[in-house]
N, C-alpha and C positions, 0 to 999 in steps of 0.2 A: 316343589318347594324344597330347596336347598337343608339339612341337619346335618347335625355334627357326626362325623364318620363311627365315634365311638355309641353313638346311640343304634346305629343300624346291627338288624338281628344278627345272627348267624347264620348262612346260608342264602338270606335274601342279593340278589347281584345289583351291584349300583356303579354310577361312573362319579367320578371324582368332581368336582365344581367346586369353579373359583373360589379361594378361602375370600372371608368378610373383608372389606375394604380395611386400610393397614395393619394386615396382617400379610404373611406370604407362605409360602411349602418350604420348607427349611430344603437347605441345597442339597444334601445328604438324602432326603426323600426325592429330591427330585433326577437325583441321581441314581435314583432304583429305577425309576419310572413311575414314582405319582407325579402327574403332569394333568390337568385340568382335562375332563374328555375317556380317561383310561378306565375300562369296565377293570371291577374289581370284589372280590366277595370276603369275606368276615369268614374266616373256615370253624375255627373254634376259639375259646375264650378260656383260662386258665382257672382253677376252682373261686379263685378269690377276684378276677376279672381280670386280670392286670400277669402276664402279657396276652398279648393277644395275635393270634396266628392270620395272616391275611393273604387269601390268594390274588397276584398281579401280573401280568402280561406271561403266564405260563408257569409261575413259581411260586411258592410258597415263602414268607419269613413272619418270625415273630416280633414285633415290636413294643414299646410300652404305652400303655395308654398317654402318658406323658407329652409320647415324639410325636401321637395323632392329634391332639388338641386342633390345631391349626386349619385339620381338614374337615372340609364337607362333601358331601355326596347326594347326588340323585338317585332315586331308586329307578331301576333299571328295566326294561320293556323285558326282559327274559335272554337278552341277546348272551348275556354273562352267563359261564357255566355256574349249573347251582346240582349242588348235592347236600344230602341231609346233612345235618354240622356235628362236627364231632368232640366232644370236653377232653381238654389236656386233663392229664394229670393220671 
């Protein structure tokens, strides 16, 4: 079952699924490489939540909760690399 990207823990690995019907992946994400299908993990979360760090196809960036709304995620069979999560700040 499909949740919102910003509810998945830190460190749990999931893949990216189709955002809800009229909505889309803003083009700018989809230009990193969130693209529906892309294993992806939550690295860490800033003390007050908001940015938040995310590893994707080998790279790390922080984003704002803001820019994730849009996304949702499957949790992920283990294929995604996972390590213990670590707090900004």
């Amino acid at each position: 079952m499909p949740t919102p990207l910003i509810d998945l823990p830190p460190g749990m690995p999931a893949r990216l699924y189709a955002p809800v019907e009229g909505r889309a992946i803003p083009r700018r994400l989809q230009d990193l490489g969130f693209v529906p299908g892309t294993p992806l993990v939550i690295r860490r979360r800033a003390p007050l939540g908001d940015p938040v760090e995310i590893e994707i196809r080998g790279y790390r960036l922080c984003l704002r909760v803001a820019q994730l709304d849009a996304l949702r995620v499957e949790p992920d069979d283990g294929t995604a690399a996972s390590a213990t999560p670590e707090r900004c700040g």
